[in-house]
N, C-alpha and C positions, 0 to 999 in steps of 0.2 A: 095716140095710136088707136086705130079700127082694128079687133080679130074677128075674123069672120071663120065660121066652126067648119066652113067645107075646107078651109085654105088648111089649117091648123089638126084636123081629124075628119078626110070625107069619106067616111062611111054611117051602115044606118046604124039607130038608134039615138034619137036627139037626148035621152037622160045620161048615156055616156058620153055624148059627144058635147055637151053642153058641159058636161063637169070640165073634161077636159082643157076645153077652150078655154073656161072661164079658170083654172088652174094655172093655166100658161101664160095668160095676163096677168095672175095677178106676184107670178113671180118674175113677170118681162124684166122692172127698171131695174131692183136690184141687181139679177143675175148680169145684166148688161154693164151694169158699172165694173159688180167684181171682177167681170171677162175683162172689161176695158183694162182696169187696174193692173193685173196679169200680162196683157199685153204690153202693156207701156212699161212693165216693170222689167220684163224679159230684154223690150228694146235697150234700156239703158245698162242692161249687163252684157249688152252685146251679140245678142241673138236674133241674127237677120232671119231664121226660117218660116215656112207660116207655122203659124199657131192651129194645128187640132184638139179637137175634146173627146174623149171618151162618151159612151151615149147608154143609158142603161137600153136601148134595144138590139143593143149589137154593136161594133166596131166603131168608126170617128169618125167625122167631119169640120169643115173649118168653120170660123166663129160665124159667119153669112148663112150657113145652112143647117145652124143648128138651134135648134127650138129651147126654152127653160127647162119642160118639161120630161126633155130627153136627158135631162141631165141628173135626173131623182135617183137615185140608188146607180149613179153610171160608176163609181168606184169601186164595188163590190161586183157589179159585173165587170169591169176590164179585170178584175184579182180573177174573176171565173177563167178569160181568158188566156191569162197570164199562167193560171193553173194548167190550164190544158196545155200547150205550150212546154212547159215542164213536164205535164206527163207522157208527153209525145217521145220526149228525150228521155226517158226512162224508163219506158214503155207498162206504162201503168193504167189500163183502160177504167177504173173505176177511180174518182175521186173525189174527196168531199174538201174544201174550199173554207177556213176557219179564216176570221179575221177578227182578232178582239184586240178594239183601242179602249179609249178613257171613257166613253157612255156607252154605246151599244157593241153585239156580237154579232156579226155579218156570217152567214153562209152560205157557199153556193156548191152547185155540182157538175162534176163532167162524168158524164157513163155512158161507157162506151165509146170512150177517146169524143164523143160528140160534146158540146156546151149549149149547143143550141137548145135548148129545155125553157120554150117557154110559158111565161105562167098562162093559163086556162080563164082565169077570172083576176085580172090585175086591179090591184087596188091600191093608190098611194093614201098613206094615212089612213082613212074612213073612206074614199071615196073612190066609188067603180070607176076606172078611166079607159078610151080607147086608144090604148099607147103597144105597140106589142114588147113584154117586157121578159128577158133572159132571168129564166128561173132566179131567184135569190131570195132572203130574206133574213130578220132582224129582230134583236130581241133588244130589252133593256139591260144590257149586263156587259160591264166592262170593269178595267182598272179605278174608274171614279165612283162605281157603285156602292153605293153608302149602306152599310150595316147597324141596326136599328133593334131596339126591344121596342115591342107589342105584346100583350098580352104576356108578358112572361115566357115571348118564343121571340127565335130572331129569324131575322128579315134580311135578306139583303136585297139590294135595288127595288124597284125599277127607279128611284131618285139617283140622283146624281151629284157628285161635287164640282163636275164638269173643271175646266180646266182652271178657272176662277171662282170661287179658293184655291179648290182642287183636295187631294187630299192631305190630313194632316201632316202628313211630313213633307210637303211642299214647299210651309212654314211662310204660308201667304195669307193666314186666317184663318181657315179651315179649323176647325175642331169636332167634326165627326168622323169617325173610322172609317176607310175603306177598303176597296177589294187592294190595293193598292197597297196601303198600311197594312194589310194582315200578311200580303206577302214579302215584306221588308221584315218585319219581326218575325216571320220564320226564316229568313236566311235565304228568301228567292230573287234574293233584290240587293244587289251589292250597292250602299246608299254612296259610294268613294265615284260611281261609276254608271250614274245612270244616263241614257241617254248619251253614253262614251264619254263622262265625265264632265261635259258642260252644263248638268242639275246636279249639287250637292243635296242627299234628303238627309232630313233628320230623323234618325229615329226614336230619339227621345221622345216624339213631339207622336209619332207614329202610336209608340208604345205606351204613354197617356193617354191617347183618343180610345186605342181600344181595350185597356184597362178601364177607365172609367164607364164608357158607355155599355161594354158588351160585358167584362168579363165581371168586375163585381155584381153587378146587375142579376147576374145568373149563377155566381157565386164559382168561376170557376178562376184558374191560371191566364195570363196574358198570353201564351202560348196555347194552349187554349182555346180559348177564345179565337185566335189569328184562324187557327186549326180548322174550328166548325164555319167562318163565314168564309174561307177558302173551301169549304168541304160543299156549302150552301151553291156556292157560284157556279161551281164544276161540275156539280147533279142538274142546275137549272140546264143549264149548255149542253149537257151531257143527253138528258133528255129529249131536247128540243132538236138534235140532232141525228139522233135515233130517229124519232119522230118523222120527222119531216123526208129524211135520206127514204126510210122505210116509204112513204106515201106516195112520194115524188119519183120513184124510180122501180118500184116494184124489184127492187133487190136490197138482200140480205144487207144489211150498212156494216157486219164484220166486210164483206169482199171489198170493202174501198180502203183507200189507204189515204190519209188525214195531213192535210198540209196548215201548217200552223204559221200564220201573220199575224201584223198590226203590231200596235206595243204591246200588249199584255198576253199575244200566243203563244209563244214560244214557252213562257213561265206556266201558263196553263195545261 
C-alpha cells in the first residue's frame, strides 16, 4: 500500500502531517484484519446490517471510510457521547465522563450539554498528530494496577497485570496484588458473582498476594493494607480529574456531576 500525507492529513505543517501519516500505516494491516475479523464474525451470528465504528474525532463511519488512526481513544470518546446523551435525558449540563477497566482510567467531559471539546494540541502516545480529537484523556490506573513496595513506600500502577495473569485472584498465575485484589478483600467485590457469575475469584489467592507483598512488608493488617492501595488509586484519579475538569473547562469540577463506567467504576 502507498499513503500519501495530503490524502491521509491535507493540511500545513509536514512534522505533524508526517507523524500522522506515517501513524496511520503503520497501524493499516493490523487494524484491517481485526475489523475484517469482526466483520465476518458478526456475519456468521447473523447480522446483515452495515458495520459502523466509532471515531475518536466525533461520530461513525463505515469500515471504507474509516482511517486506523481515527480509531485511537474512539471508545472513550463514543462513552463522551453516550454521556451527553444521558445527560440530555436528565437534564444535567455539566459532566465529567469516568471509565475505569483492567489497565488504564479514561475521562471525558460534556459542559454545557456540548461534547464537542476539542483537544488544542493532540498528541497520541508522544507524538503531535493532525487528527482533530474530542477532548478525552488517560491515565495508568485500573483494576489490574499492580501494588508494589519501593523504597519502604507503596506504589500502585502505572504496571499492570493486564488481563493475562491478571490479578491474583484470577488464579491464572498472577502473584502480585492488585487494584482488583484489594478490592475483593475489602468486601467491594462479591468473588460468587463477578462479571454476573461466569469468573469465580479466589480470595484466598487475593488475600496472600497482598499479605505478603504489601502488608508484612510495611508491617501492617491484610485489610490494611487492601485499604491504603484502594486509598492510593482513588487520590491518583481523584486528582487527575480535578486537574484536568478544572483546565479543560474553566469551571468549578464540584458543578459537574460524575458518571461512573467500565469494570472497575462503579466500585470506585
Amino acid at each position: 500500500p502507498v499513503f500519501l500525507s495530503h490524502e491521509v492529513s491535507p493540511q500545513m505543517g509536514e512534522y505533524r502531517r508526517s507523524l500522522t501519516t506515517i501513524i496511520d500505516a503503520y497501524l493499516r494491516v493490523n487494524t484491517e484484519e481485526h475489523i475484517l475479523e469482526i466483520s465476518n464474525d458478526l456475519l456468521e451470528m447473523g447480522y446483515e446490517k452495515p458495520l459502523f465504528l466509532a471515531k475518536c474525532t466525533g461520530g461513525i463511519s463505515s469500515i471504507s471510510r474509516t482511517r486506523p488512526i481515527h480509531l485511537l481513544g474512539s471508545g472513550p470518546v463514543a462513552g463522551v457521547f453516550g454521556a451527553r446523551a444521558l445527560a440530555a435525558a436528565y437534564n444535567l449540563p455539566n459532566v465529567l465522563l469516568t471509565d475505569m477497566g483492567g489497565t488504564s482510567f479514561d475521562a471525558g467531559l460534556v459542559v454545557e450539554a456540548r461534547d464537542r471539546l476539542y483537544e488544542s494540541d493532540p498528541v497520541f502516545d508522544r507524538w503531535r498528530v493532525q487528527v482533530p480529537v474530542i477532548a478525552h484523556w488517560s491515565i495508568g490506573a485500573g483494576g489490574g494496577s499492580i501494588a508494589y513496595i519501593e523504597d519502604n513506600r507503596l506504589h500502585v500502577g502505572p504496571r499492570s497485570a493486564r488481563s493475562r495473569p491478571g490479578p491474583a485472584c484470577y488464579g491464572k498465575g498472577g502473584i502480585e496484588p492488585t487494584v482488583t485484589d484489594a478490592d475483593l478483600v475489602l468486601g467491594f467485590i462479591d468473588p460468587e458473582y463477578f462479571l454476573g457469575g461466569r469468573v469465580r475469584l479466589d480470595a484466598q489467592l487475593a488475600n496472600d498476594a497482598v499479605r505478603k507483598r504489601v502488608a508484612e512488608p510495611l508491617g501492617m493488617s491484610v485489610d490494611e493494607a487492601a485499604w491504603h492501595i484502594r486509598h492510593q488509586i482513588d487520590g491518583i484519579m481523584g486528582q487527575e480529574l480535578y486537574m484536568r475538569t478544572a483546565l479543560n473547562s474553566g469551571t468549578d469540577p464540584k458543578e459537574f456531576t460524575a458518571f461512573a463506567v467500565g469494570g472497575a467504576g462503579p466500585a470506585h
